[in-house]
C-alpha positions in Angstrom: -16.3 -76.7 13.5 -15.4 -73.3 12.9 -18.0 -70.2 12.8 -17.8 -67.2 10.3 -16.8 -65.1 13.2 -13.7 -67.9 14.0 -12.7 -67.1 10.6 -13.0 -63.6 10.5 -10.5 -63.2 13.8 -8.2 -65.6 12.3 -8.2 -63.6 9.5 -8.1 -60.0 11.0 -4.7 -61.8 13.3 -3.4 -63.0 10.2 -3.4 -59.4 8.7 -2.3 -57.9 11.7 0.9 -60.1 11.6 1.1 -59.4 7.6 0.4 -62.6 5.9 -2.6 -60.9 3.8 -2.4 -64.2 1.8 -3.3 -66.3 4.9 -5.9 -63.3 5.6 -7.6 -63.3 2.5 -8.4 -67.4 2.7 -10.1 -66.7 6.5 -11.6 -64.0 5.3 -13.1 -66.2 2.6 -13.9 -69.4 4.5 -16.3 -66.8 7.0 -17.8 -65.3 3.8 -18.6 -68.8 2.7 -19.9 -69.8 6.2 -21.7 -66.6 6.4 -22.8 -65.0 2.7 -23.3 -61.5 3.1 -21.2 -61.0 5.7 -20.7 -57.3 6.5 -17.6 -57.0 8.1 -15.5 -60.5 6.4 -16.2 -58.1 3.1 -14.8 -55.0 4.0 -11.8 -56.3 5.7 -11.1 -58.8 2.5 -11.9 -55.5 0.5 -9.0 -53.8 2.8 -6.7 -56.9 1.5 -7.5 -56.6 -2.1 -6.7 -52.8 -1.7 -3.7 -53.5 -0.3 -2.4 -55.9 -2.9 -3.9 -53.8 -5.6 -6.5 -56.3 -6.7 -8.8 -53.8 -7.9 -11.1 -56.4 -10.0 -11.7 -58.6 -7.1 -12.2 -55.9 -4.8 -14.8 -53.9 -6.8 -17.1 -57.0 -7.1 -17.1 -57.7 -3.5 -17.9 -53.8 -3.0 -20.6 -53.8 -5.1 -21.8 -57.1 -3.4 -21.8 -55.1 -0.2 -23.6 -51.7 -1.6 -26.1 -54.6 -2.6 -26.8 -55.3 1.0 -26.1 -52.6 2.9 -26.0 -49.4 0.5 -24.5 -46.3 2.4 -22.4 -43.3 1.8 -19.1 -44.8 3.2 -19.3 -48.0 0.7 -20.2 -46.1 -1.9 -17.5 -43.9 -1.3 -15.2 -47.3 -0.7 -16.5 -48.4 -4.4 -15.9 -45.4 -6.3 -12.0 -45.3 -4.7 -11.6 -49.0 -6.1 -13.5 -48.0 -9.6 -11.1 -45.1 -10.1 -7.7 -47.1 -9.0 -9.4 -50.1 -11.7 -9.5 -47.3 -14.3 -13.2 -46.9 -14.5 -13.7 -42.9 -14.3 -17.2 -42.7 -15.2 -18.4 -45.4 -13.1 -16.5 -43.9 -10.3 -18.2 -40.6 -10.6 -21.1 -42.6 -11.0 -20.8 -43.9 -7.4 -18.9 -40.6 -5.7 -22.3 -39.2 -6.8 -24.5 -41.9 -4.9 -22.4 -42.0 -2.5 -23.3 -37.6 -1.8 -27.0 -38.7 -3.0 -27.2 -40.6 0.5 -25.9 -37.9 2.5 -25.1 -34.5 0.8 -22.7 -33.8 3.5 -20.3 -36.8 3.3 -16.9 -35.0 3.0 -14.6 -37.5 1.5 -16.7 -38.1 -2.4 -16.9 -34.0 -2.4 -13.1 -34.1 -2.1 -12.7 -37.1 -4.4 -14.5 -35.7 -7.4 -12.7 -31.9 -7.0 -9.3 -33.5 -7.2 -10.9 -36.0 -9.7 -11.8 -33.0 -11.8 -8.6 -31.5 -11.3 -7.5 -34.6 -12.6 -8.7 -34.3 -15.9 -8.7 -30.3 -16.0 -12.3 -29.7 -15.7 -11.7 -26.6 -13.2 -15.5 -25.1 -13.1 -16.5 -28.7 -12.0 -13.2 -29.0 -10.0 -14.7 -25.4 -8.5 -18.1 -26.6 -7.8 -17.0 -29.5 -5.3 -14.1 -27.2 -3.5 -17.0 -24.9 -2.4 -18.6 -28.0 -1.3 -16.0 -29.5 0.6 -15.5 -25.5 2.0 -19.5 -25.2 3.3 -19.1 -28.7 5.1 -15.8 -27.4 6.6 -15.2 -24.4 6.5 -11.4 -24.7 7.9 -10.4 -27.1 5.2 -6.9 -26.4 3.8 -6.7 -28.4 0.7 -9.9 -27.1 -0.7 -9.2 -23.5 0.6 -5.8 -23.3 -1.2 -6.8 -25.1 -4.3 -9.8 -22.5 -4.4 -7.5 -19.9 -4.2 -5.1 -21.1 -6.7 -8.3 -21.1 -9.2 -9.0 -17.7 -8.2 -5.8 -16.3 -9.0 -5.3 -18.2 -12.1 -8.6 -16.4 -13.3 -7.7 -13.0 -11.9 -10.6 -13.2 -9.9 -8.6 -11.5 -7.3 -11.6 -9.9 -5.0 -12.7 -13.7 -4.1 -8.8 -14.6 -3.5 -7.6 -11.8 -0.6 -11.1 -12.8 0.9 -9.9 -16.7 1.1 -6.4 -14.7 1.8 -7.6 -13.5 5.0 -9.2 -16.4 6.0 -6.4 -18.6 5.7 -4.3 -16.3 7.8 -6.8 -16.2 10.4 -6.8 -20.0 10.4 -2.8 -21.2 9.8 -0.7 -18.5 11.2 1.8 -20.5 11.0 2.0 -19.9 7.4 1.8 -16.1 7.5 4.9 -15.3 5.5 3.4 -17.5 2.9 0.0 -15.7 3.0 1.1 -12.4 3.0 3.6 -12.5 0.2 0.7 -13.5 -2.0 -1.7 -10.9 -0.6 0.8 -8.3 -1.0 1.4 -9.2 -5.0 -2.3 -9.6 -5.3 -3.0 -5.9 -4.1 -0.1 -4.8 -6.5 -2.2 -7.1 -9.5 -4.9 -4.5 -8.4 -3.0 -1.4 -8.7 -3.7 -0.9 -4.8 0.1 0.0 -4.0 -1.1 1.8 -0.7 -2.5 -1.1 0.7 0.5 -3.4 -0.3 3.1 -1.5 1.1 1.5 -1.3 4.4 0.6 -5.0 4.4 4.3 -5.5 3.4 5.5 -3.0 6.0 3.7 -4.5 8.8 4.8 -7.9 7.6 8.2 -7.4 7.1 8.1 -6.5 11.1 6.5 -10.0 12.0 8.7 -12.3 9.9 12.0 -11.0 7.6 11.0 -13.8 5.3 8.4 -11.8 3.7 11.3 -10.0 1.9 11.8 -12.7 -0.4 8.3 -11.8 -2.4 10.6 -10.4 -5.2 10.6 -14.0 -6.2 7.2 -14.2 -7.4 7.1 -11.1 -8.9 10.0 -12.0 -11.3 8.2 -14.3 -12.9 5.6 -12.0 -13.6 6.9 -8.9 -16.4 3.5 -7.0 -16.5 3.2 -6.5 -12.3 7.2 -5.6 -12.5 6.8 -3.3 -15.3 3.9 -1.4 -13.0 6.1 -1.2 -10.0 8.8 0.1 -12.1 6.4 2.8 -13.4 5.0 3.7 -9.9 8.4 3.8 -8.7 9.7 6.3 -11.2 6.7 8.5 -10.4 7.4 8.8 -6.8 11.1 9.7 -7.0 10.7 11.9 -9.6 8.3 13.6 -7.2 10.6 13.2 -4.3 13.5 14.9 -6.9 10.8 18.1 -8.5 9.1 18.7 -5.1 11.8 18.3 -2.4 14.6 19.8 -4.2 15.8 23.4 -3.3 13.5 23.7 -0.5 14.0 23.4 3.6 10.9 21.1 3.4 11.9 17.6 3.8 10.1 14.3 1.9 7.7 12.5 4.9 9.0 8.9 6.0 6.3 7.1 4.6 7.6 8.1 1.4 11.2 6.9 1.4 9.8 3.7 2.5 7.2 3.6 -0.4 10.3 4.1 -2.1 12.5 1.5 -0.2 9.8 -1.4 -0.9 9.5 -0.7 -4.4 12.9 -0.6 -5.3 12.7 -4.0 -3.1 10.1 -5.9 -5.1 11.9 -5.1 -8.1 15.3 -6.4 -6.5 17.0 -3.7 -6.8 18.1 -4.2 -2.8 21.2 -1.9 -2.9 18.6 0.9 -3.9 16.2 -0.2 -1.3 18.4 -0.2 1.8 19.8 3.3 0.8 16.5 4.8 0.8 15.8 3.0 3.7 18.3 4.7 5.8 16.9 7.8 4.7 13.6 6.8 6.0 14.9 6.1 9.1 17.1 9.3 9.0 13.9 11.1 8.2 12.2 9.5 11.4 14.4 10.5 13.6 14.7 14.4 12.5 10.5 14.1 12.6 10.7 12.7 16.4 13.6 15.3 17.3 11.3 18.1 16.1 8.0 17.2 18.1 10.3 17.0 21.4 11.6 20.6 20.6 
C-alpha cells in the first residue's frame, strides 16, 4: 500500500516530466492519505497555478494558512486572490502576510505595483519606500520612486535617488545622467547641468541624444532658448571691438545649449570655437 510520501514523489516525477494532470491526481491521493499535508498542498497549489485554476487553488491555500499560517503562504494566497479577481481580499492577505513579518519583501512589492495598478500613487509611494528601507539597492522600486518624483516635480527627492542609482548601476549611466541633466535645467540650475553634461558627454557620446526628452517638453525648451539668447548676446555686446577674447567655458555653455535645443549645426560651430579658444589660452600660459 502506498504512503502519502509515495504519492507525493510520484507526483513531484510526474510534474517534472510535465503530465501536471497525472501530478495533480498523486498529489491528491497523498492529501487524502495524509490531510493537512504541508508540502502535497503547495506543490498541487504550484499545479493549479500553472493551469490557471485560481478557484481550486485559493481553497487549498487558505486550507494551508489554516494550518500553518506564515508570511510566504500568505503571500502565496494573496498572488492566487489577485489572479482569481479578488483585489480586496488580496490586499487583505498581502497585509497579513507583512503583519507576520514587516520585512517580507515580495507583499511590499505586490501591493506598490498593485496600487499602481489601479492609480493610487500615494499608497503606490508608501510601499516603494518600503520595499527601498528593506533593500536599499532595489531597482524596480528605486526607478518607480523616481518616476513619481518627477511626475510631481518633486525634483530635490529625484537627483538624490539620481545619484544613487548611478552609484549602484553604472552600467546605465548615459540613462542616469540624461535625466539628471534635464532635471537640473527643470530647476533653472544651468551651471550645474552643463558641467554634468560636459563631463558626461566625455564618458559616453550617447548622452548627446538628451535633446530627445527635452522636445517633448516646450516650457524647459523655451528656458533654454531664453538662456541661450542671453549668453550670446553677451558674448556679441561684451566681446565685440575689444582684444579681450570670450573664456572657453563660455562657447561651450553656448555649444550645449544650442545642442539641447537641436540646433547641432549651431552647436559644433561654437564648439570649434571653444576649442579654438583653448588652445590660444594654453599657447599664452606657455609664453
Amino acid at each position: 500500500m502506498l504512503t502519502a510520501n509515495d504519492y507525493f514523489d510520484e507526483g513531484a516525477k510526474l510534474e517534472k516530466s510535465g503530465y501536471l494532470e497525472g501530478a495533480e491526481e498523486a498529489y491528491l491521493s497523498a492529501l487524502e492519505e495524509k490531510p493537512g499535508f504541508i508540502k502535497a498542498i503547495v506543490a498541487l497549489a504550484g499545479i493549479y497555478n500553472m493551469t490557471s485554476n485560481w478557484e481550486q487553488g485559493e481553497r487549498l491555500l487558505l486550507e494551508l494558512v489554516s494550518i500553518h499560517p506564515s508570511e510566504e503562504n500568505y503571500y502565496k494566497l494573496a498572488v492566487f486572490q489577485l489572479k482569481k479577481g479578488d483585489p480586496s481580499k488580496a490586499v487583505q492577505s498581502f497585509r497579513k502576510s507583512i503583519s507576520l513579518n514587516k520585512f517580507y519583501l515580495n507583499s511590499h512589492l505586490e501591493l506598490a505595483k498593485f496600487y499602481q495598478k489601479v492609480g493610487n500613487e500615494y499608497k503606490e509611494e508608501i510601499y516603494l519606500i518600503n520595499v527601498f528601507r528593506i533593500d536599499n539597492k532595489h531597482k524596480y522600486a528605486l526607478n518607480r520612486l523616481l518616476n513619481i518624483y518627477i511626475k510631481n516635480s518633486r525634483l530635490p527627492e529625484a537627483l538624490h535617488l539620481l545619484v544613487k542609482l548611478q552609484e549602484l548601476y553604472p552600467e546605465d549611466f548615459s540613462k542616469t545622467r540624461k535625466a539628471e541633466v534635464q532635471i537640473l535645467l527643470k530647476m533653472g540650475k544651468f551651471a550645474q547641468a552643463k558641467e554634468l553634461l560636459q563631463e558626461g558627454l566625455e564618458r559616453d557620446p550617447s548622452v548627446f541624444r538628451i535633446q530627445n526628452g527635452i522636445n517633448d517638453d516646450p516650457m524647459l525648451q523655451e528656458r533654454i532658448a531664453r538662456v541661450l539668447q542671453n549668453k550670446l548676446h553677451f558674448l556679441k555686446t561684451h566681446f565685440s571691438g575689444t582684444e579681450e577674447k570670450p573664456s572657453h567655458s563660455l562657447a561651450v555653455e553656448v555649444s550645449i545649449l544650442s545642442l539641447l535645443l537641436g540646433k547641432n549645426s549651431h552647436a559644433a560651430k561654437y564648439l570649434v570655437y571653444a576649442t579654438q579658444l583653448s588652445d590660444i589660452s594654453k599657447a599664452n600660459s606657455i609664453e
